[in-house]
N, CA, C, O and CB atoms as a CASP TS submission, in Angstrom:
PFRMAT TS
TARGET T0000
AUTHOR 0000-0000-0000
METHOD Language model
MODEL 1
PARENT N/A
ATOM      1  N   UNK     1     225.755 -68.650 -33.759  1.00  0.00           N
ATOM      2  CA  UNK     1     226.321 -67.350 -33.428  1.00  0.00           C
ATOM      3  C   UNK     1     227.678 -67.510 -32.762  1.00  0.00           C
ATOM      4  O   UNK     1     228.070 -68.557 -32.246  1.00  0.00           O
ATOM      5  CB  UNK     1     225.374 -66.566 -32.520  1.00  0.00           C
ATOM      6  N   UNK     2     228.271 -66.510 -32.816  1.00  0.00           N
ATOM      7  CA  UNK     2     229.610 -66.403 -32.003  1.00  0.00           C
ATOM      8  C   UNK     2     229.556 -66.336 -30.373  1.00  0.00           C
ATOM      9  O   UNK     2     230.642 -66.576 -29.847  1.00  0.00           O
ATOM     10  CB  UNK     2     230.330 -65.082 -32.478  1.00  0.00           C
ATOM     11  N   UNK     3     228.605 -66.084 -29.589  1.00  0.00           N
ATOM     12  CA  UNK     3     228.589 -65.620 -28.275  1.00  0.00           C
ATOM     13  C   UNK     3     228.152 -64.203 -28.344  1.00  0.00           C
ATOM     14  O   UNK     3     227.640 -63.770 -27.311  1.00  0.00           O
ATOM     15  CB  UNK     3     229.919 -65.786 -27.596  1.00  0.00           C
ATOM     16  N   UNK     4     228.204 -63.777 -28.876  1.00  0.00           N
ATOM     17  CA  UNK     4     227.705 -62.459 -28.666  1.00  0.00           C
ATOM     18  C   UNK     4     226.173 -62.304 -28.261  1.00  0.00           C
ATOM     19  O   UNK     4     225.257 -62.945 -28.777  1.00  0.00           O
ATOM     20  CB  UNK     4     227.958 -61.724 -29.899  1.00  0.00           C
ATOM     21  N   UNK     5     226.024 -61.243 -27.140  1.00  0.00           N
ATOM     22  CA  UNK     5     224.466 -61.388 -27.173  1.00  0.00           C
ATOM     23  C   UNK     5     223.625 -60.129 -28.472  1.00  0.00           C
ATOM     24  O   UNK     5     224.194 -59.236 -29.099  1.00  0.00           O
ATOM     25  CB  UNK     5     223.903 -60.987 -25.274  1.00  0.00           C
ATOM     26  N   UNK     6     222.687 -60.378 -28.495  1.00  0.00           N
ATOM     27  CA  UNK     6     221.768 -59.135 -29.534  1.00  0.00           C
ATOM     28  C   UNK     6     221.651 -57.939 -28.928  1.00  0.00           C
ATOM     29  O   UNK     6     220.544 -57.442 -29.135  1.00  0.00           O
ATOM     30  CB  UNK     6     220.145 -59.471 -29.897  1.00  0.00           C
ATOM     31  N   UNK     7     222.279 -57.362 -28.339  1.00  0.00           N
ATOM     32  CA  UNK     7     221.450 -56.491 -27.811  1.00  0.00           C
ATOM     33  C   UNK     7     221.004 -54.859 -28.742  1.00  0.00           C
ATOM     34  O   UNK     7     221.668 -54.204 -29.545  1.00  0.00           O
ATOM     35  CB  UNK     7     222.193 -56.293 -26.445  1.00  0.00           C
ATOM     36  N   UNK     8     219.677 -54.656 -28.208  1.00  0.00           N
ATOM     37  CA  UNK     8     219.772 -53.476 -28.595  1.00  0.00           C
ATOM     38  C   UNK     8     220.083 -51.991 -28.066  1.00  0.00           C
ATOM     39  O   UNK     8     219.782 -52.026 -26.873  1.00  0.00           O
ATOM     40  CB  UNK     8     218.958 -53.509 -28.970  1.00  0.00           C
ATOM     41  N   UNK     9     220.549 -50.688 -28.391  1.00  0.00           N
ATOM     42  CA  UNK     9     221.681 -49.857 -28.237  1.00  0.00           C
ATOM     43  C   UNK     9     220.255 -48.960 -27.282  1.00  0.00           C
ATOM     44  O   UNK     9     219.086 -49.094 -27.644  1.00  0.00           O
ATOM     45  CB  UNK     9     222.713 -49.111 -29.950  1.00  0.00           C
ATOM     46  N   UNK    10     220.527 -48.372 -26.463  1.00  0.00           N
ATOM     47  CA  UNK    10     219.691 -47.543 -25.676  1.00  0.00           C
ATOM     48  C   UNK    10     219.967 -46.476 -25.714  1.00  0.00           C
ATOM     49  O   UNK    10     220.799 -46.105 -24.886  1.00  0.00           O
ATOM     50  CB  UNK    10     219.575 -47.758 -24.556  1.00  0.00           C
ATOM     51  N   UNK    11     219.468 -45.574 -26.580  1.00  0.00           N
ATOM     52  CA  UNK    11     220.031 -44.134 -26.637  1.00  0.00           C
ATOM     53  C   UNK    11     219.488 -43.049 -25.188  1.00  0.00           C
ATOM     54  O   UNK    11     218.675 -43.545 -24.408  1.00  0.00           O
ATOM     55  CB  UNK    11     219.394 -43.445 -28.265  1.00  0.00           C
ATOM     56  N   UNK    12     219.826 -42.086 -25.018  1.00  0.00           N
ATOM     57  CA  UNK    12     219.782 -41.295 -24.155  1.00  0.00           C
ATOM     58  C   UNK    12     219.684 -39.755 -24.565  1.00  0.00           C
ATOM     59  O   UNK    12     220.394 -39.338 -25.480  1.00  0.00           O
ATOM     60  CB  UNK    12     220.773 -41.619 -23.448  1.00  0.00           C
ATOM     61  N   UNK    13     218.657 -38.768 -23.774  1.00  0.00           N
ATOM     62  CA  UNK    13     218.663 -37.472 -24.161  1.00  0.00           C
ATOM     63  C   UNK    13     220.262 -36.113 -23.200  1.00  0.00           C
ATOM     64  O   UNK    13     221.140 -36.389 -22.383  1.00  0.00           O
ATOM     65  CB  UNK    13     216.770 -37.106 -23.697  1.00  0.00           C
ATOM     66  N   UNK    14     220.063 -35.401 -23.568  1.00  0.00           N
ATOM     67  CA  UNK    14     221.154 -34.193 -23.016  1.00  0.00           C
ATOM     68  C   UNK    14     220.643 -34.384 -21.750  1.00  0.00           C
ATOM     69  O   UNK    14     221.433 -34.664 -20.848  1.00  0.00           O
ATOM     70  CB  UNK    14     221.098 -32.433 -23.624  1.00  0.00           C
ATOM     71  N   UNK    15     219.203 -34.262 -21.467  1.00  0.00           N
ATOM     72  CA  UNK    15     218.542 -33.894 -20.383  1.00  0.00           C
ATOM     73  C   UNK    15     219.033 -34.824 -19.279  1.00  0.00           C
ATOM     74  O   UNK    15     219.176 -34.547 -18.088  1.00  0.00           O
ATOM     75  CB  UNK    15     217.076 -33.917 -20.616  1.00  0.00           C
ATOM     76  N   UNK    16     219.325 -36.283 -20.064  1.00  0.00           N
ATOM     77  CA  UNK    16     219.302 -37.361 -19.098  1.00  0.00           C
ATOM     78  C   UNK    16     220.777 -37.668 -18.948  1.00  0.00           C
ATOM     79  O   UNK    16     221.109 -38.448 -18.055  1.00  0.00           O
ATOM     80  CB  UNK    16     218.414 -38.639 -19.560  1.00  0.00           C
ATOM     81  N   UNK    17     221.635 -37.163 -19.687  1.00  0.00           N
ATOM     82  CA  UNK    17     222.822 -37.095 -19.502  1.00  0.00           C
ATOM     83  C   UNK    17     223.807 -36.173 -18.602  1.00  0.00           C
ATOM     84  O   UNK    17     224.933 -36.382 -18.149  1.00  0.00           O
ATOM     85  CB  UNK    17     223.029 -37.039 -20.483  1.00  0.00           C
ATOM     86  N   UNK    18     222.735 -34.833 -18.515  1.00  0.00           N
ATOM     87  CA  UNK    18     222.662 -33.941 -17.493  1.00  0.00           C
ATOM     88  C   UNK    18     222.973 -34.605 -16.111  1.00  0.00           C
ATOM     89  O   UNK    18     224.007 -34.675 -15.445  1.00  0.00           O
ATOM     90  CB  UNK    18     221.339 -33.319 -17.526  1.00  0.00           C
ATOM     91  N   UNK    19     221.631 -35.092 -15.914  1.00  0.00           N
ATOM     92  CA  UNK    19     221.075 -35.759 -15.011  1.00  0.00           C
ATOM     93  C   UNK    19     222.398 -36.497 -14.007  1.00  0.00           C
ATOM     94  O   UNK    19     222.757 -36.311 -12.844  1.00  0.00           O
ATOM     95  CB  UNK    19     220.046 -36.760 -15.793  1.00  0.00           C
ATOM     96  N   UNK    20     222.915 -37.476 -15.209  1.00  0.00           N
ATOM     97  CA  UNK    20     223.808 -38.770 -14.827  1.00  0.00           C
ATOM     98  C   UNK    20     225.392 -37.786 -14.171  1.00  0.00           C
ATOM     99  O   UNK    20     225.950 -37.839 -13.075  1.00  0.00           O
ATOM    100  CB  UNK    20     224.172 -40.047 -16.671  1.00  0.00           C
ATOM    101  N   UNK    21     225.641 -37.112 -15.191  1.00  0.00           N
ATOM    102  CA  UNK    21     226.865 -36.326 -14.908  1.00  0.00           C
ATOM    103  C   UNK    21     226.584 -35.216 -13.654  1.00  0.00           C
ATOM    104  O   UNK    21     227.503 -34.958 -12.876  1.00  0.00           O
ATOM    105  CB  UNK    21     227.321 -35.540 -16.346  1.00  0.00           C
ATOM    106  N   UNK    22     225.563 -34.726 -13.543  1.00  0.00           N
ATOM    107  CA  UNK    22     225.018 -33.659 -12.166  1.00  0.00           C
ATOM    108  C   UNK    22     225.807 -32.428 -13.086  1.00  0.00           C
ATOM    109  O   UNK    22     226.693 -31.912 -12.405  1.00  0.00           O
ATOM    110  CB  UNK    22     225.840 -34.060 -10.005  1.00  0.00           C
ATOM    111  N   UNK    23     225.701 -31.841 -14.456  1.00  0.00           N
ATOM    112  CA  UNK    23     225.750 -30.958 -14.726  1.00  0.00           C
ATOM    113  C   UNK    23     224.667 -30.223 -15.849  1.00  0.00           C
ATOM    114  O   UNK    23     223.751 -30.939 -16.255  1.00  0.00           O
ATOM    115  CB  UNK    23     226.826 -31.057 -14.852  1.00  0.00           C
ATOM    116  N   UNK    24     224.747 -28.907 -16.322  1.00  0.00           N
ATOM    117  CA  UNK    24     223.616 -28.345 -16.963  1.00  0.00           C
ATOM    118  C   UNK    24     223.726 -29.638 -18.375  1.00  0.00           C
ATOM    119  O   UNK    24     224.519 -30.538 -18.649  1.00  0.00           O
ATOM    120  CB  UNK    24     223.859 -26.356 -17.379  1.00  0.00           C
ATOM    121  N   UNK    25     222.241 -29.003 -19.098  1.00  0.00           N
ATOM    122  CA  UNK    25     221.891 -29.540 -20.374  1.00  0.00           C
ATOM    123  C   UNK    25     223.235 -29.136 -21.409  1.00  0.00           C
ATOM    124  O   UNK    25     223.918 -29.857 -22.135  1.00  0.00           O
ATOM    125  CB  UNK    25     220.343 -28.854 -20.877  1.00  0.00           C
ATOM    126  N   UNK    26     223.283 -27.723 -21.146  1.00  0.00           N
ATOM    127  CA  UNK    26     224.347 -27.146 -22.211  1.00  0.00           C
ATOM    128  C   UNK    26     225.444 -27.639 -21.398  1.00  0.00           C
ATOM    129  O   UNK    26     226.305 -27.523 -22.270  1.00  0.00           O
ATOM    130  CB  UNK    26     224.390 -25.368 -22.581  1.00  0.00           C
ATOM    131  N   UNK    27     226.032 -28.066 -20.472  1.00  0.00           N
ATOM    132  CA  UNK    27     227.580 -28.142 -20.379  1.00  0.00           C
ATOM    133  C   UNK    27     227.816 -29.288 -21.305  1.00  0.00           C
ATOM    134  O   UNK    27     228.806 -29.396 -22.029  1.00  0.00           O
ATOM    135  CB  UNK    27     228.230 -28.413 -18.801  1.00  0.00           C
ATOM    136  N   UNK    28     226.303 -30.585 -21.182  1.00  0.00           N
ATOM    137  CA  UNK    28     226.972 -31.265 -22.079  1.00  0.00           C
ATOM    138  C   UNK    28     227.395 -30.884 -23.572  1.00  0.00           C
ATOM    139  O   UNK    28     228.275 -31.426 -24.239  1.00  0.00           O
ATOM    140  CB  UNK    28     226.333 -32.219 -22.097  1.00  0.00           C
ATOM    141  N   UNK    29     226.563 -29.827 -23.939  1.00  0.00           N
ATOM    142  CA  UNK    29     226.579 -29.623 -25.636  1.00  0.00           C
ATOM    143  C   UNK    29     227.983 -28.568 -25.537  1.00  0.00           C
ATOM    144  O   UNK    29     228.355 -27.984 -26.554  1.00  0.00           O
ATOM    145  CB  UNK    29     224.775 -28.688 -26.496  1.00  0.00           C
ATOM    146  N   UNK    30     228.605 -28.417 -24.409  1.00  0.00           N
ATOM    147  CA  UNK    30     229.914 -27.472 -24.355  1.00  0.00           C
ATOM    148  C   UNK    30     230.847 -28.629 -24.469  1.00  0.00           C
ATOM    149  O   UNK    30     231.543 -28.665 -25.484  1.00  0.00           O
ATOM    150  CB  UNK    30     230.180 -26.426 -22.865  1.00  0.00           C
ATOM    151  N   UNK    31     230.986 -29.701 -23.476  1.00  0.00           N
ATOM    152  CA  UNK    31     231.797 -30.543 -23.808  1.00  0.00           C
ATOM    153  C   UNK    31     231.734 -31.493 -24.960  1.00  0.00           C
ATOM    154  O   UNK    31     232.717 -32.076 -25.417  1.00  0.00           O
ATOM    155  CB  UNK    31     231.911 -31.065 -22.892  1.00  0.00           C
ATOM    156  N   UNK    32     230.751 -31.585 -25.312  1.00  0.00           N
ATOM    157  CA  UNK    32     230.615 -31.989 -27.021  1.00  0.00           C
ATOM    158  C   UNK    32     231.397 -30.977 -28.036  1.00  0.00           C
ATOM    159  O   UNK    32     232.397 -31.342 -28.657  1.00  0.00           O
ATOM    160  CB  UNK    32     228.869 -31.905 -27.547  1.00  0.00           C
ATOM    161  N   UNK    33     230.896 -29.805 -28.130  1.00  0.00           N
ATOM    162  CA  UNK    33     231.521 -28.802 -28.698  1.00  0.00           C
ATOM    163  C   UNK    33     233.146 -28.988 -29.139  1.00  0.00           C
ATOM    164  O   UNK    33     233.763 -29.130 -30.195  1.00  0.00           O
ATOM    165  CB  UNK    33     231.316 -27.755 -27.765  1.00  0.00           C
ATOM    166  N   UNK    34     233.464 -28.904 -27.724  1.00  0.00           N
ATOM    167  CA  UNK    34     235.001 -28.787 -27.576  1.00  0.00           C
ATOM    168  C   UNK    34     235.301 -30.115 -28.030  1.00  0.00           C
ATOM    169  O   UNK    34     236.477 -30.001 -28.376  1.00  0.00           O
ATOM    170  CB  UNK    34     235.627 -28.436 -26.036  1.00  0.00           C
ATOM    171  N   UNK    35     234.935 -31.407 -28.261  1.00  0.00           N
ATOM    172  CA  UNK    35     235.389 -32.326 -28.817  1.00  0.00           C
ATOM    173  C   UNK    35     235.565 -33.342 -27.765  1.00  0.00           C
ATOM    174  O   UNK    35     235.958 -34.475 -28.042  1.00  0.00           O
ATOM    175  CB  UNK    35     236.444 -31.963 -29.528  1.00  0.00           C
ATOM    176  N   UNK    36     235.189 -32.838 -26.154  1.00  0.00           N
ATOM    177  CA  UNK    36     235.736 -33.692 -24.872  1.00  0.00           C
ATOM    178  C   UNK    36     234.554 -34.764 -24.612  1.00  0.00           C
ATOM    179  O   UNK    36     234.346 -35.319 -23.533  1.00  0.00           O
ATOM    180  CB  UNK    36     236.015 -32.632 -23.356  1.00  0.00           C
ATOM    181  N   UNK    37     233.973 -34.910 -25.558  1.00  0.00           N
ATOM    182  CA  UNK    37     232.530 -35.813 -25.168  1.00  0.00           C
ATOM    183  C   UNK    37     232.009 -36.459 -26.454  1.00  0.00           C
ATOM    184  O   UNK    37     232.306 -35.787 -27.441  1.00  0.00           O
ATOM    185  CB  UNK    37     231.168 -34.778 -24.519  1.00  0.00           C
ATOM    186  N   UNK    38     231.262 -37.658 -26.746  1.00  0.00           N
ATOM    187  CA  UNK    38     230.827 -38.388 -27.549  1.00  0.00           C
ATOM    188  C   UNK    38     230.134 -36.845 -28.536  1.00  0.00           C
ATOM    189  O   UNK    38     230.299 -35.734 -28.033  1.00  0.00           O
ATOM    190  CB  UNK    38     229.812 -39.711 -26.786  1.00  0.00           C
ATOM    191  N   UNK    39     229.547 -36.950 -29.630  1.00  0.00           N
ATOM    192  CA  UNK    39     228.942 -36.223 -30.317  1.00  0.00           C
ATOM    193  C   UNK    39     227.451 -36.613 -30.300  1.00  0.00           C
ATOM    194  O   UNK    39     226.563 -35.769 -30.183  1.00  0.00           O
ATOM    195  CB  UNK    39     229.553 -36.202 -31.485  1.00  0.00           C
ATOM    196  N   UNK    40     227.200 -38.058 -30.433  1.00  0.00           N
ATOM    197  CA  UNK    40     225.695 -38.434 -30.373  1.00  0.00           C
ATOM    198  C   UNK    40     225.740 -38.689 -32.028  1.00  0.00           C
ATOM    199  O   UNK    40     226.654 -38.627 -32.850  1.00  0.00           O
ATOM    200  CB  UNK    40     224.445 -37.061 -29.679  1.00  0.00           C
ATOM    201  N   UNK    41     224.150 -39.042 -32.129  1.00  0.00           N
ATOM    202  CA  UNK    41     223.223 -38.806 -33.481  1.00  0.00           C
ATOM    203  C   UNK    41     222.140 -38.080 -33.847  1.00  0.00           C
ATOM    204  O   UNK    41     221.229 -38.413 -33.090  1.00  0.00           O
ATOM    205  CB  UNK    41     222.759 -39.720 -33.808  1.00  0.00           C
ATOM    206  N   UNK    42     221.786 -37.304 -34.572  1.00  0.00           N
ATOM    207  CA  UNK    42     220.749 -36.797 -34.691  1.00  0.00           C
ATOM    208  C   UNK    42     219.229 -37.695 -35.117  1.00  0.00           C
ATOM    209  O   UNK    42     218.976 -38.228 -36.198  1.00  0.00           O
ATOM    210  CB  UNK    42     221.170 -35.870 -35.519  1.00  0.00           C
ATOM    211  N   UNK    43     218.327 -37.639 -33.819  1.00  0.00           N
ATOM    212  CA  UNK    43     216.634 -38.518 -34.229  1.00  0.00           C
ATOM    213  C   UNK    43     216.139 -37.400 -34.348  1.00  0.00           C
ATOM    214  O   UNK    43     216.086 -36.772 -33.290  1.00  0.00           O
ATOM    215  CB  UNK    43     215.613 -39.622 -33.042  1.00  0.00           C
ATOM    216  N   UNK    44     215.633 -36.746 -35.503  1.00  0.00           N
ATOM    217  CA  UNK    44     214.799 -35.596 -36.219  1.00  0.00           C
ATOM    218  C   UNK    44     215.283 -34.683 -35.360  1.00  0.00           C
ATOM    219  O   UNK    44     216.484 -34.743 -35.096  1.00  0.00           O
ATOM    220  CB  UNK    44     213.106 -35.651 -36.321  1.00  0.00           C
ATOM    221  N   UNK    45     214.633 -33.872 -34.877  1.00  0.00           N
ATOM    222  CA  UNK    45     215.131 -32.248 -34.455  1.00  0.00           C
ATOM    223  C   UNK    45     216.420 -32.529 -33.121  1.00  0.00           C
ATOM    224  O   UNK    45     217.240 -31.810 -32.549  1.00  0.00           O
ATOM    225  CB  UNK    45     213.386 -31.103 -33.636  1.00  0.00           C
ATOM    226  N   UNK    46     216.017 -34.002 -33.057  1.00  0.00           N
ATOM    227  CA  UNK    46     217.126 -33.771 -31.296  1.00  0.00           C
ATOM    228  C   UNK    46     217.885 -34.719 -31.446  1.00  0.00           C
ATOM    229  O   UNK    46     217.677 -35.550 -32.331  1.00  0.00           O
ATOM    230  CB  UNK    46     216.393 -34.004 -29.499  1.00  0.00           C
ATOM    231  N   UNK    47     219.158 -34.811 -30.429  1.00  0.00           N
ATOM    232  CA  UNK    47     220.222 -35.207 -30.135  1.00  0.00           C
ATOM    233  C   UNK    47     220.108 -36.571 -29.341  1.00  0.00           C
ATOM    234  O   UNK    47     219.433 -36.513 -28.313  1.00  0.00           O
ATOM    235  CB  UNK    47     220.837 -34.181 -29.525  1.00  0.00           C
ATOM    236  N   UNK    48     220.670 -37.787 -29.670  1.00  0.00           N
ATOM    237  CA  UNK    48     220.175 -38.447 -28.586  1.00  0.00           C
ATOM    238  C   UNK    48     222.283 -39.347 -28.240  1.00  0.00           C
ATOM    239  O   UNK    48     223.275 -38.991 -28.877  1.00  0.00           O
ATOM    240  CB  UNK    48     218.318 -39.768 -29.228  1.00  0.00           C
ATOM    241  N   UNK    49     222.281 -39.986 -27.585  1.00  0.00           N
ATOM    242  CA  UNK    49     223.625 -40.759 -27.066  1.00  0.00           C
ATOM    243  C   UNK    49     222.992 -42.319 -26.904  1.00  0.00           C
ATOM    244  O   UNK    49     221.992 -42.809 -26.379  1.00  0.00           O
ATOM    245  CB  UNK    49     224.332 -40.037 -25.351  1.00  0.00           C
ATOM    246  N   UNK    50     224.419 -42.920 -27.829  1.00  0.00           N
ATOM    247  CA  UNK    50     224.084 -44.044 -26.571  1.00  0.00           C
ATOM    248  C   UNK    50     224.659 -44.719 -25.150  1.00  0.00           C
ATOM    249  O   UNK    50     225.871 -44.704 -24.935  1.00  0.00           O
ATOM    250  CB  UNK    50     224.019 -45.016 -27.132  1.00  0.00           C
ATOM    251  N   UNK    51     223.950 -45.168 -24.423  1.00  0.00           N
ATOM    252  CA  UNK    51     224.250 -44.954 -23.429  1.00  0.00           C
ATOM    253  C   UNK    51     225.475 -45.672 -22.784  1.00  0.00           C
ATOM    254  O   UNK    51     225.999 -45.246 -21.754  1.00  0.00           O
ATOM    255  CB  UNK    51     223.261 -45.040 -22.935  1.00  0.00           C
ATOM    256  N   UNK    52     225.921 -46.834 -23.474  1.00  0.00           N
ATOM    257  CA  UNK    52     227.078 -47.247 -23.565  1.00  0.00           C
ATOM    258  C   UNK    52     228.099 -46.610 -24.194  1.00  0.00           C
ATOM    259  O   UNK    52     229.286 -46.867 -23.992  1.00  0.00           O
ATOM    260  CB  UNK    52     226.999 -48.196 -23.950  1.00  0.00           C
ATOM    261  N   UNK    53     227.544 -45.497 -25.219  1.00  0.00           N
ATOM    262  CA  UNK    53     229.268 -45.038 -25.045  1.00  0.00           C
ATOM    263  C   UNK    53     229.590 -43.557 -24.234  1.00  0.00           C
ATOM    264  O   UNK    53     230.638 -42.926 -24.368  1.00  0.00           O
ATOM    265  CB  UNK    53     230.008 -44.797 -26.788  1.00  0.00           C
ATOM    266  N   UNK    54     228.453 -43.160 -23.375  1.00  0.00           N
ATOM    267  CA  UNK    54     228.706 -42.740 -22.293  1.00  0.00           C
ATOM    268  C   UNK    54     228.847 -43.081 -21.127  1.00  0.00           C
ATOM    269  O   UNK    54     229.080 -42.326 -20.184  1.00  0.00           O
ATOM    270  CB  UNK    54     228.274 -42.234 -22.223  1.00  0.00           C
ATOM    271  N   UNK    55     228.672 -44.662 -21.083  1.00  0.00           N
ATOM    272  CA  UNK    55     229.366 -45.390 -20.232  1.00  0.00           C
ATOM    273  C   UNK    55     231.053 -45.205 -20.007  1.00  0.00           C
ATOM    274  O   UNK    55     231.781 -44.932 -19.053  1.00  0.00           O
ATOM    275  CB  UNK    55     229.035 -46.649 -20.660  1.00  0.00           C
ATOM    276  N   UNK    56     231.209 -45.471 -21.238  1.00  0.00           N
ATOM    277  CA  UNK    56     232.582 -45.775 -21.714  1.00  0.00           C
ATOM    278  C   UNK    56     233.137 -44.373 -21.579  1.00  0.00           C
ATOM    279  O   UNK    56     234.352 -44.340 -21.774  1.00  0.00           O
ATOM    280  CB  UNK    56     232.697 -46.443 -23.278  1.00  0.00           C
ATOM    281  N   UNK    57     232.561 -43.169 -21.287  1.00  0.00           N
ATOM    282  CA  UNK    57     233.239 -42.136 -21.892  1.00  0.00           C
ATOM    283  C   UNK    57     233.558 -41.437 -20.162  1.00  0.00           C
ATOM    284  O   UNK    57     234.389 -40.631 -19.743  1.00  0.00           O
ATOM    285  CB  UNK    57     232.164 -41.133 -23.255  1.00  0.00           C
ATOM    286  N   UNK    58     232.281 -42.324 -19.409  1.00  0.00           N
ATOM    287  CA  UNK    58     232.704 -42.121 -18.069  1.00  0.00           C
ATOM    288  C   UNK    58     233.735 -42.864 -17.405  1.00  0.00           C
ATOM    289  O   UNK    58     234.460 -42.281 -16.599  1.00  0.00           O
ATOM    290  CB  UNK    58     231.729 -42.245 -17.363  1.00  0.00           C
ATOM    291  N   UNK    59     233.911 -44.314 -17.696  1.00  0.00           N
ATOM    292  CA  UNK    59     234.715 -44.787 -17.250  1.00  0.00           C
ATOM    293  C   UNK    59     236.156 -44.318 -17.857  1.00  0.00           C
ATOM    294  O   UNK    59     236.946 -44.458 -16.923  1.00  0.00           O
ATOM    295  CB  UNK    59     234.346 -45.968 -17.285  1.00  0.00           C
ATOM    296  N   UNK    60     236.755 -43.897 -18.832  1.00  0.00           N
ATOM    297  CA  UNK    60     237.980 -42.857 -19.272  1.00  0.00           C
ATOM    298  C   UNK    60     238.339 -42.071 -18.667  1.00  0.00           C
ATOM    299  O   UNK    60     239.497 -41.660 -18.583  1.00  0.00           O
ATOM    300  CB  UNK    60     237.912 -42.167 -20.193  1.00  0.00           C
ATOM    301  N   UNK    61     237.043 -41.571 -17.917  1.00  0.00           N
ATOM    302  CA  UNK    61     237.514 -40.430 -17.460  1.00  0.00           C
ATOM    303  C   UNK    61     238.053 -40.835 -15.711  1.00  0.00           C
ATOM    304  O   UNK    61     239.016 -40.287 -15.175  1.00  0.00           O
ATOM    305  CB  UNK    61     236.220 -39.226 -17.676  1.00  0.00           C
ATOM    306  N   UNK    62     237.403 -41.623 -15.216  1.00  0.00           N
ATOM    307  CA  UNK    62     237.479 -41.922 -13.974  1.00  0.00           C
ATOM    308  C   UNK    62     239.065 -42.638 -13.924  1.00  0.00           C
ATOM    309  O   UNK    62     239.754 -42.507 -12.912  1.00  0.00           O
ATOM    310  CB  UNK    62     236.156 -42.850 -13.540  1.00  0.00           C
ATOM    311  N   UNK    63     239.536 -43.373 -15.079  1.00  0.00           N
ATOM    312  CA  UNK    63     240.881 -44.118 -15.301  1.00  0.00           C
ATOM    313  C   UNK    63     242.047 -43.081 -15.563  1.00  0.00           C
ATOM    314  O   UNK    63     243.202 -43.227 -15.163  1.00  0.00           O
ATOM    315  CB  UNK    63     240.768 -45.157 -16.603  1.00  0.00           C
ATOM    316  N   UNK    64     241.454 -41.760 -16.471  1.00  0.00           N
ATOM    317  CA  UNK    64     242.387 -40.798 -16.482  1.00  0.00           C
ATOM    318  C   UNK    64     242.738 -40.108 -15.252  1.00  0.00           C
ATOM    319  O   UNK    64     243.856 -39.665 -14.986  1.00  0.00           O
ATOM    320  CB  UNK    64     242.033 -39.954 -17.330  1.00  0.00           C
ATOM    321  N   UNK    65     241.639 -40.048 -14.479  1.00  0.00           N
ATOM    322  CA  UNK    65     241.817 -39.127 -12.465  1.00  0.00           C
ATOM    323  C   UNK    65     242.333 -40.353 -12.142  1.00  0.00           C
ATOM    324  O   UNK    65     242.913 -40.127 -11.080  1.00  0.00           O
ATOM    325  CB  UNK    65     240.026 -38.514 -11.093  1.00  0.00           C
ATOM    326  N   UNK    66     242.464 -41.388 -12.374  1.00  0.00           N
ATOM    327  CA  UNK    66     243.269 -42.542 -11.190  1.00  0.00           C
ATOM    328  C   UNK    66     244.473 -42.368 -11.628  1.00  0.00           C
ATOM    329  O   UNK    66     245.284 -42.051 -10.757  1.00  0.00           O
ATOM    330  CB  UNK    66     242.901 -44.328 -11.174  1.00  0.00           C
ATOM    331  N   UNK    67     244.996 -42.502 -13.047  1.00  0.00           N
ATOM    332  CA  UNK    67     246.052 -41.878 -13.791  1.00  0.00           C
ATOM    333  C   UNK    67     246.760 -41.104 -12.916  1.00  0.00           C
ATOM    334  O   UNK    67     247.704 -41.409 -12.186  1.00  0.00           O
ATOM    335  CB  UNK    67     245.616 -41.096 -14.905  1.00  0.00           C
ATOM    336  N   UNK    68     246.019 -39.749 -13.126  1.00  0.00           N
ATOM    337  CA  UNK    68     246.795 -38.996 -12.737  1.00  0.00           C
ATOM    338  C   UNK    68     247.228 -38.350 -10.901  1.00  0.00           C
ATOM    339  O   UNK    68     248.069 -37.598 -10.409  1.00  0.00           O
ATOM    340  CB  UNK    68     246.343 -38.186 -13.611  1.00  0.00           C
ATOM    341  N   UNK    69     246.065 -39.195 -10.405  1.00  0.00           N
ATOM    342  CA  UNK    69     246.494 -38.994  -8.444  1.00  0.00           C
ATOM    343  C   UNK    69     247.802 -39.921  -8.462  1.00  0.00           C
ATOM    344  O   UNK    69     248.791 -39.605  -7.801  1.00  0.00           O
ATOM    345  CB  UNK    69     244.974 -39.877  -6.935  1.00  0.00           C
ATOM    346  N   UNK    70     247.753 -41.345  -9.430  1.00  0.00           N
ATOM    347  CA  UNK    70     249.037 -42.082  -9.021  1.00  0.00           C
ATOM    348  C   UNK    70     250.152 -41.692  -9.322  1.00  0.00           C
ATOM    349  O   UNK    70     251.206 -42.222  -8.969  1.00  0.00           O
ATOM    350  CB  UNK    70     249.128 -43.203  -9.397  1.00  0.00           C
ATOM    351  N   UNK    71     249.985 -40.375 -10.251  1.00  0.00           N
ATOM    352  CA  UNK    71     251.545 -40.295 -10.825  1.00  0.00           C
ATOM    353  C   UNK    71     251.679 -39.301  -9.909  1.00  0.00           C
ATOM    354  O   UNK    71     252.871 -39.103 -10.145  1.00  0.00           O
ATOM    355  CB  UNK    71     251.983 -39.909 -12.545  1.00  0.00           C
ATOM    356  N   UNK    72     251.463 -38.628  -9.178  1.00  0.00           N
ATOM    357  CA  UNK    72     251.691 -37.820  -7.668  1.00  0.00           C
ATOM    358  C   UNK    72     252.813 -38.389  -7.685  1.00  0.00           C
ATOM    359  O   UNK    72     253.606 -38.218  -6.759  1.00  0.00           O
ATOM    360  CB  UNK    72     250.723 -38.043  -6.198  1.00  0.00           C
TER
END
């Protein structure tokens, strides 16, 4: 192998994404909407994320607010 490890992808529900962000179920499906948030995949009737790229989608955002206090 190259170094890479196997891992496998850990998806996540709205509910639990709620949770992580401290906002409603629907704000996430608002900021999805609007295009400001991962979209997910559909597992039969529901929505799920994975949780690394709401990792990633948190850390953007935290680099964009450092962004922008420094350019003060």
């Amino acid at each position: 192998m190259n170094g890479e490890k196997n891992v496998t992808p850990i998806f996540i529900s709205s509910k639990e994404i709620a949770r992580i962000l401290g906002i409603s179920k629907s704000g996430v499906f608002q900021l999805t909407q609007r295009g400001e948030f991962p979209v997910g995949i559909r597992v039969g009737r529901n929505r799920r994320w994975r949780l690394s790229e709401v990792e990633d989608w948190i850390a953007s955002q935290e680099a964009a607010m450092k962004e922008k206090v420094n350019a003060k």
